[in-house]
MIRO-679322 format. One record per residue (C-alpha): residue number from 1; chain; x, y, z; residue in three letters. Coordinates in steps of 0.2 Angstrom, whole numbers, plus 2048, in hexadecimal, padded with zeros to 3 digits. Layout:
! MIRO-679322
+-----+------+-----+-----+-----+------+
! pos ! unit !   X !   Y !   Z ! code !
+-----+------+-----+-----+-----+------+
! NUM !    A !   X !   Y !   Z !  ala !
...
+-----+------+-----+-----+-----+------+
END
This chain:
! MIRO-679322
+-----+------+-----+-----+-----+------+
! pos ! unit !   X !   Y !   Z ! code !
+-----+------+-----+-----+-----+------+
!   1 !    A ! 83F ! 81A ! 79E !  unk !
!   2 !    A ! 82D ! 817 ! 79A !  unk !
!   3 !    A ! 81D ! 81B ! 7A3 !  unk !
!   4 !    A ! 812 ! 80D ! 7A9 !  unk !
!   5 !    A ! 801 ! 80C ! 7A0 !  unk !
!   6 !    A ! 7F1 ! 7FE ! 7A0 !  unk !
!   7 !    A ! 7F8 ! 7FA ! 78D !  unk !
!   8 !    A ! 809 ! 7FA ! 791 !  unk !
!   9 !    A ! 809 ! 7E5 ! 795 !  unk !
!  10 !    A ! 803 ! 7D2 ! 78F !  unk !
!  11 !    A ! 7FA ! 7C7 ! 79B !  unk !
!  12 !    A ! 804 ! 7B8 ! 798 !  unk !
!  13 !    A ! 801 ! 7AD ! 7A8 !  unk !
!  14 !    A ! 7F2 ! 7AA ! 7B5 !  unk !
!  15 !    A ! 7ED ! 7B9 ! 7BF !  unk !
!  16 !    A ! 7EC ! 7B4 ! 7D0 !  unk !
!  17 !    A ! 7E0 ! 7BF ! 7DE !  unk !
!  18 !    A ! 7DC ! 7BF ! 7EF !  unk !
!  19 !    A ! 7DD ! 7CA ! 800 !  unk !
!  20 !    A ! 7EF ! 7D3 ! 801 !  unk !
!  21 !    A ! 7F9 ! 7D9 ! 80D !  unk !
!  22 !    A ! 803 ! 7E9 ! 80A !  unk !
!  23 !    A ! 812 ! 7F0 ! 814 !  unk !
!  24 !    A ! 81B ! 7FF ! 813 !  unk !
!  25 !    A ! 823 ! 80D ! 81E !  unk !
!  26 !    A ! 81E ! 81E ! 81C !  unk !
!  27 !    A ! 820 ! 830 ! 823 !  unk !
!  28 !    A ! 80F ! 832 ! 829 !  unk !
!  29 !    A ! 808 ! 844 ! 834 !  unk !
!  30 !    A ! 7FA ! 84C ! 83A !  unk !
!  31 !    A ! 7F1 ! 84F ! 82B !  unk !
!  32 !    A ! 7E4 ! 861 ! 82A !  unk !
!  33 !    A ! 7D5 ! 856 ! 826 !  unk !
!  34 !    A ! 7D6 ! 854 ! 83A !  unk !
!  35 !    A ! 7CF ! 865 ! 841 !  unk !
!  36 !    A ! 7C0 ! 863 ! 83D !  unk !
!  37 !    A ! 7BA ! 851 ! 83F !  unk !
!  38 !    A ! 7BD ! 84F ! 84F !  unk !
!  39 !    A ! 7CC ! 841 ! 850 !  unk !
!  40 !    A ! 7DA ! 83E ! 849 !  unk !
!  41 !    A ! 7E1 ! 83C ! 837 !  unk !
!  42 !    A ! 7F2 ! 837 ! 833 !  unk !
!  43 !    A ! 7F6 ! 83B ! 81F !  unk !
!  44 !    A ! 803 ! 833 ! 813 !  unk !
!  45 !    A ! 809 ! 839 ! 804 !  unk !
!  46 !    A ! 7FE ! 830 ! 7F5 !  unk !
!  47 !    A ! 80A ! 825 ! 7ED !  unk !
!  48 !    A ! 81B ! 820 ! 7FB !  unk !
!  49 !    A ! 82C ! 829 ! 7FC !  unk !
!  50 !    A ! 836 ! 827 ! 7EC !  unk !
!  51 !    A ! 846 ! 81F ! 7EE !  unk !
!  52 !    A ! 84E ! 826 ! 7DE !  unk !
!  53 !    A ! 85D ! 82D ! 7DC !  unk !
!  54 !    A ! 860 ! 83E ! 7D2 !  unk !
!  55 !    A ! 852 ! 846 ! 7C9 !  unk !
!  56 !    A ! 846 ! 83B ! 7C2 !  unk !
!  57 !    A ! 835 ! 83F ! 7BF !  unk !
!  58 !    A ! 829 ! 844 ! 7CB !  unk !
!  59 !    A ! 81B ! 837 ! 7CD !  unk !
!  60 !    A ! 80D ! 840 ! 7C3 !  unk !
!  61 !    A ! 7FF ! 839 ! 7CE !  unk !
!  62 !    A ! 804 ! 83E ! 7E0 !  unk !
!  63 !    A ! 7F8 ! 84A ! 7E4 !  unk !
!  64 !    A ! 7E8 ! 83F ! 7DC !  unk !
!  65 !    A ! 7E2 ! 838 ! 7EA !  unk !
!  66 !    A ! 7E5 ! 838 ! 7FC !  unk !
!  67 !    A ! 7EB ! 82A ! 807 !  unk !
!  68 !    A ! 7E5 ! 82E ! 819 !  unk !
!  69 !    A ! 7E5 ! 822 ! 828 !  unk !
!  70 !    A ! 7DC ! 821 ! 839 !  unk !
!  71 !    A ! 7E3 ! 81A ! 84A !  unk !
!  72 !    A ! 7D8 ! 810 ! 851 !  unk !
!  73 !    A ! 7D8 ! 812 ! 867 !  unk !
!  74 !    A ! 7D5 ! 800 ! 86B !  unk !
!  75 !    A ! 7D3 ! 7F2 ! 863 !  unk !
!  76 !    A ! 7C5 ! 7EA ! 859 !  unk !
!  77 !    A ! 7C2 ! 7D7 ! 858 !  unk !
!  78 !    A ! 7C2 ! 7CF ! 847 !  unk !
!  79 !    A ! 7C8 ! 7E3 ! 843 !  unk !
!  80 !    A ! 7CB ! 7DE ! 830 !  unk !
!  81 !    A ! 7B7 ! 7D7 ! 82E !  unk !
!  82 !    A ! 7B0 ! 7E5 ! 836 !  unk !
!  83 !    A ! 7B9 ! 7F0 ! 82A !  unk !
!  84 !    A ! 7B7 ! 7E6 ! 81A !  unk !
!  85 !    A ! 7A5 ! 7E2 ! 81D !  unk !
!  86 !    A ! 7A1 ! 7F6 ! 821 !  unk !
!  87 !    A ! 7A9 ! 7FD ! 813 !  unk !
!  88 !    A ! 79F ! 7F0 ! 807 !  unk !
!  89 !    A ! 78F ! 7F7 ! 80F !  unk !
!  90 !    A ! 795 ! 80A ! 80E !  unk !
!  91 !    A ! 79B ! 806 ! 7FB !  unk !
!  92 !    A ! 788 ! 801 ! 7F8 !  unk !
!  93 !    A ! 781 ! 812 ! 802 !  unk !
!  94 !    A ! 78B ! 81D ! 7F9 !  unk !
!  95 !    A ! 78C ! 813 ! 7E7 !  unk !
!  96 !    A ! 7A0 ! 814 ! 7E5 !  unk !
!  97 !    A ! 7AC ! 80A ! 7E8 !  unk !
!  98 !    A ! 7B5 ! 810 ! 7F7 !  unk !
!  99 !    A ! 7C7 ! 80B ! 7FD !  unk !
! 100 !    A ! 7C5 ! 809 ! 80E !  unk !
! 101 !    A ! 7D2 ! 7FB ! 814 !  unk !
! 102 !    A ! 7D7 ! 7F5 ! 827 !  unk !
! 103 !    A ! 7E7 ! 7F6 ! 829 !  unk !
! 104 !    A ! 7F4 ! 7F6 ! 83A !  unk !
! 105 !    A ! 801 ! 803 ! 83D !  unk !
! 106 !    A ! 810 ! 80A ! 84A !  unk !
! 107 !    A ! 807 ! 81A ! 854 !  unk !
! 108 !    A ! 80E ! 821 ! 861 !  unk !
! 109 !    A ! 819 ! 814 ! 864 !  unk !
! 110 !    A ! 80E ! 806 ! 863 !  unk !
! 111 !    A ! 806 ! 7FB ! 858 !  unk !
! 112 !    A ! 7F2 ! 800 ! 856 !  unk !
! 113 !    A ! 7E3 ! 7F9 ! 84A !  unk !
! 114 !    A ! 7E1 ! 808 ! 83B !  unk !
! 115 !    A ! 7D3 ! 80C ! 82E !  unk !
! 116 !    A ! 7DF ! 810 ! 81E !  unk !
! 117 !    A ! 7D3 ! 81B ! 812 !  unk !
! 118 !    A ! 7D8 ! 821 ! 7FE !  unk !
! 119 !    A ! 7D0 ! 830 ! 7FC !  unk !
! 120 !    A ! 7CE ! 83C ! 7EE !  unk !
! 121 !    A ! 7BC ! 845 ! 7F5 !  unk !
! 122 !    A ! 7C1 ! 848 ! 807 !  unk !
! 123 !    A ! 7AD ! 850 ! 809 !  unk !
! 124 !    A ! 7AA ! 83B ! 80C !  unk !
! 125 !    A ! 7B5 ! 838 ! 81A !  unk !
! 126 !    A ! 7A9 ! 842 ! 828 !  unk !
! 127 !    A ! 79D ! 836 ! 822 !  unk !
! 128 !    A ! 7A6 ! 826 ! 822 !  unk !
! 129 !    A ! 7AD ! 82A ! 835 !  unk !
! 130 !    A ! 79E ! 82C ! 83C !  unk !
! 131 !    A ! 799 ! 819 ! 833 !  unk !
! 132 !    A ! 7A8 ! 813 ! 83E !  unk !
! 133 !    A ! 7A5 ! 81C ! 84D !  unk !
! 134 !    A ! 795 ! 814 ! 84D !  unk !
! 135 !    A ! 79B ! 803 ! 84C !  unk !
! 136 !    A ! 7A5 ! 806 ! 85D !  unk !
! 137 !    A ! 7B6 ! 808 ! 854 !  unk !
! 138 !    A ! 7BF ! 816 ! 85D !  unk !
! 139 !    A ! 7CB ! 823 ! 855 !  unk !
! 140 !    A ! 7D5 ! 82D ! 85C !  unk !
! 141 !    A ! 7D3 ! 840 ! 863 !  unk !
! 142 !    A ! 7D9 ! 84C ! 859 !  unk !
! 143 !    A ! 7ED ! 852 ! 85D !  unk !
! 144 !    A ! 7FB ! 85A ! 857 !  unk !
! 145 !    A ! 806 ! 84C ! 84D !  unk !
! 146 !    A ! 81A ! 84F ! 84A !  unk !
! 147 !    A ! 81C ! 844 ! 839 !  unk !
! 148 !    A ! 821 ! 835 ! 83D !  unk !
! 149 !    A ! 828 ! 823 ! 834 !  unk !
! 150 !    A ! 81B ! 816 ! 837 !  unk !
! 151 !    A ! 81A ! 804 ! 831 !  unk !
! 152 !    A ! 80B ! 801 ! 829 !  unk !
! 153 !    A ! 800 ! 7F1 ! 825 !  unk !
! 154 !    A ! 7EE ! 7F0 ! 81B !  unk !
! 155 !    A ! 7E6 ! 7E6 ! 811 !  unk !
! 156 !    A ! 7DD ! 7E6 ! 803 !  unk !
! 157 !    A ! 7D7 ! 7D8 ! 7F2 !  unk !
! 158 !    A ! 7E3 ! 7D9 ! 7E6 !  unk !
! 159 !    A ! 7E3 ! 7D2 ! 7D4 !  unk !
! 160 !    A ! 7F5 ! 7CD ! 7CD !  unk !
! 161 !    A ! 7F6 ! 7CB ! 7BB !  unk !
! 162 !    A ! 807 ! 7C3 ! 7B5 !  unk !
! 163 !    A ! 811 ! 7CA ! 7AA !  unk !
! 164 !    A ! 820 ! 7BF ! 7AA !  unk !
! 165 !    A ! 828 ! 7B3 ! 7B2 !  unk !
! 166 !    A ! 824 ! 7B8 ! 7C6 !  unk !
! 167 !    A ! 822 ! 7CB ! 7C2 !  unk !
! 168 !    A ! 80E ! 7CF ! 7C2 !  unk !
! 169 !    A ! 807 ! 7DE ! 7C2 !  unk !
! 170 !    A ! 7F7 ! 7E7 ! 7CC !  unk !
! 171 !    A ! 7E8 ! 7E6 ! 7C2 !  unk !
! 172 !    A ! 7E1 ! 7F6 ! 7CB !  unk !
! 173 !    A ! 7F3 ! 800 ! 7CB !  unk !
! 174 !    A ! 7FB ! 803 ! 7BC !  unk !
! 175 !    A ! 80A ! 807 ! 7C4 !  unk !
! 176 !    A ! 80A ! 7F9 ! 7D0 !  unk !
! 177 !    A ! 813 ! 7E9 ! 7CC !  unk !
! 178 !    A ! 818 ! 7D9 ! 7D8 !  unk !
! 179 !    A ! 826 ! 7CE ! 7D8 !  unk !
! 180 !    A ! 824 ! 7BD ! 7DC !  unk !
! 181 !    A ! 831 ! 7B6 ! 7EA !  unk !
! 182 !    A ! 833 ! 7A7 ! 7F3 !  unk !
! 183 !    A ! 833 ! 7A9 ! 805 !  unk !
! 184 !    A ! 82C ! 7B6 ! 811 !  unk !
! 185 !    A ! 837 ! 7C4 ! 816 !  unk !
! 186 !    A ! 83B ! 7CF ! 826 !  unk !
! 187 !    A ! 839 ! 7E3 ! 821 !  unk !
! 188 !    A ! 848 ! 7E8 ! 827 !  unk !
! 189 !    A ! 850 ! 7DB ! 81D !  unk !
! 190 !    A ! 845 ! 7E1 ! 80F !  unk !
! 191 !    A ! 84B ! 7F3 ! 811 !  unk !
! 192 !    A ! 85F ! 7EF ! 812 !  unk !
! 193 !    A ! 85B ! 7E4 ! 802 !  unk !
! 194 !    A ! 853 ! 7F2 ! 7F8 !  unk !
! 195 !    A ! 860 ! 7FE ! 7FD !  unk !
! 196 !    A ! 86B ! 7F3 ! 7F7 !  unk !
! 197 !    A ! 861 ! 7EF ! 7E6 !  unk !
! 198 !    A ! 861 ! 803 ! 7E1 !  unk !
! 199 !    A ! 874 ! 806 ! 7E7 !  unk !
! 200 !    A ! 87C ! 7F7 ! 7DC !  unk !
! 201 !    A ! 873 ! 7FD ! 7CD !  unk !
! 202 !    A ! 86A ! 80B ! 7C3 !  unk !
! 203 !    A ! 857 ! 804 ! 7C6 !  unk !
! 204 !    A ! 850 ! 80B ! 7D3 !  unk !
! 205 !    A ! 842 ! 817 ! 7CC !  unk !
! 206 !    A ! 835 ! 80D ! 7D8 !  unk !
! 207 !    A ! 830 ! 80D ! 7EB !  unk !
! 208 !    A ! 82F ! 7FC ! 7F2 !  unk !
! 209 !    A ! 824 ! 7F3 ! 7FD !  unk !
! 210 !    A ! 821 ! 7E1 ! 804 !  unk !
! 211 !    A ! 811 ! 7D8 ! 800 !  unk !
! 212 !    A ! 809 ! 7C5 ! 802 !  unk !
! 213 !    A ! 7FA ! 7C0 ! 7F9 !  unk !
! 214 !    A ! 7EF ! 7B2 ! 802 !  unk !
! 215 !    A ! 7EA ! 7A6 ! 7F1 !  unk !
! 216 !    A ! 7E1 ! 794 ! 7F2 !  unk !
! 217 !    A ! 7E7 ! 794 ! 806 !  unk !
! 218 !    A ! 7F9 ! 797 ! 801 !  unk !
! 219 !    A ! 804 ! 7A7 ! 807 !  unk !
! 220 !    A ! 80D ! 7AF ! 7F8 !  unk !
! 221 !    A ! 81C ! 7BC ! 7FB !  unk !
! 222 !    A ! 820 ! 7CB ! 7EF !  unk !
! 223 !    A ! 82C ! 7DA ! 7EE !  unk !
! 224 !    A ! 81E ! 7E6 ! 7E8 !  unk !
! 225 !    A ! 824 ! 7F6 ! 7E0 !  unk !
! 226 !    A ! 81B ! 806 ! 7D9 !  unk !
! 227 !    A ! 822 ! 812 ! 7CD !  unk !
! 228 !    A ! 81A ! 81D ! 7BF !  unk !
! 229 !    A ! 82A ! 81C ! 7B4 !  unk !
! 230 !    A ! 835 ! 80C ! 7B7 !  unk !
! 231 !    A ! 83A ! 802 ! 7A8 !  unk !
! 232 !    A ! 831 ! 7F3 ! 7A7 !  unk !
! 233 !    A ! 83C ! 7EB ! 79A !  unk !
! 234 !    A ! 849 ! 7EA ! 7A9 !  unk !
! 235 !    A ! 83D ! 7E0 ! 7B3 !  unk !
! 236 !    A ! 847 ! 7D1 ! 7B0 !  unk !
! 237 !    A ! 855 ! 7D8 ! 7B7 !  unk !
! 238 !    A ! 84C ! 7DE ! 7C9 !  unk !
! 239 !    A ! 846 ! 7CD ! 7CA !  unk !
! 240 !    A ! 855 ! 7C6 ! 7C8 !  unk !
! 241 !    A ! 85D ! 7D5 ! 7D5 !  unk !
! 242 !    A ! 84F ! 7D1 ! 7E1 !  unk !
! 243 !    A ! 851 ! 7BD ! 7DF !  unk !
! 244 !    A ! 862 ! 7C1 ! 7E2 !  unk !
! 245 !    A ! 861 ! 7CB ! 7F3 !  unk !
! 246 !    A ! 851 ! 7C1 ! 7FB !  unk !
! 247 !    A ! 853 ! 7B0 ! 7F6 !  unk !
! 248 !    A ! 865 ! 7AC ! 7F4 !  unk !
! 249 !    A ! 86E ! 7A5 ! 802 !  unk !
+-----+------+-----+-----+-----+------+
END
């Protein structure tokens, strides 16, 4: 196995960009951060659950940043603009680029709007509530959270460079890559298939994720994955797994 790096790969098709959706399902709790901001704050783990089986290498980068997310009380029109406009404003005040993206996810049983925020100086974040408090967007009161599995949706631009034939990779992510498929797919069924993936053979040093990409006003499906240590030179062979599971009938 080898770790992914920026040098590791050779562009060798057209990059295609555009706003993304992201899903995944993650243990999420009350995270500390809460006490004393005065709402809620619901943390994740940096990078998603590995699926991995045995001991493989620890994911080197879990503790660089933080991935926190806040509930939003009721709902927001045109929620995704309000969001996306504010924090281009706020990544002009404070002269960073901030990763601030709406997103939706399952809390307390039903499905609410979300701020999803990536985080490595959490001495912003007092700031950045109150920006949205001001704008009417209600968060939640602070309260004691049991972890929880929730199903979570946000949205952020993406650049895919291709790498080979339907594999692409994340221009901003190292360790993020994308495979191309040819219809949508329900998560569920995207779960069983994945398990299904990582038990019939020895690849599974990734975590999984469905993503679509909205290019030139069409809707393009992927499998995404994330690792620090997969073997890309096998990436033939996932593709071939994962046109196999999802597309095949």
């Amino acid at each position: 196995m080898k770790t992914l790096n920026s040098t590791s790969h050779t562009i060798k098709g057209q990059a295609i960009d555009g706003l993304t959706c992201f899903t995944v399902e993650l243990t999420v709790a009350r995270s500390p951060l809460s006490a004393n901001l005065g709402c809620l704050i619901l943390e994740s783990d940096p990078t998603p659950d590995y699926y991995a089986k045995s001991n493989f290498p620890p994911n080197e980068n879990r503790v660089s940043d933080r991935h926190l997310l806040l509930p939003v009380k009721k709902s927001i029109n045109c929620f995704q603009d309000v969001i996306y406009r504010k924090a281009s404003l706020l990544a002009e005040k404070f002269g960073s680029v901030l990763s601030i993206y709406p997103g939706q996810m399952l809390f307390q049983n039903e499905e609410r709007q979300c701020i999803r925020l990536n985080l490595n100086l959490t001495s912003q974040l007092s700031v950045l509530i109150k920006e949205f408090t001001d704008l009417g967007i209600n968060f939640y009161p602070d309260k004691n959270t049991k972890p929880y599995s929730s199903l979570i949706t946000y949205k952020k631009y993406t650049s895919f460079l291709n790498i080979e034939d339907g594999v692409y990779w994340d221009e901003k992510n190292p360790n993020r890559y994308f495979f191309e498929i040819s219809n949508p797919v329900e998560f569920e069924q995207f779960k069983s298939g994945i398990e299904g993936i990582k038990n019939n053979c020895d690849y599974h040093l990734f975590d999984a994720f469905l993503v679509f990409l909205f290019f030139k006003d069409k809707v393009r499906d992927f499998i995404g994955i994330y690792s620090e240590h997969c073997a890309t030179n096998r990436f033939s062979e996932l593709r071939q797994e994962i046109k196999k599971t999802f597309e095949e009938k």
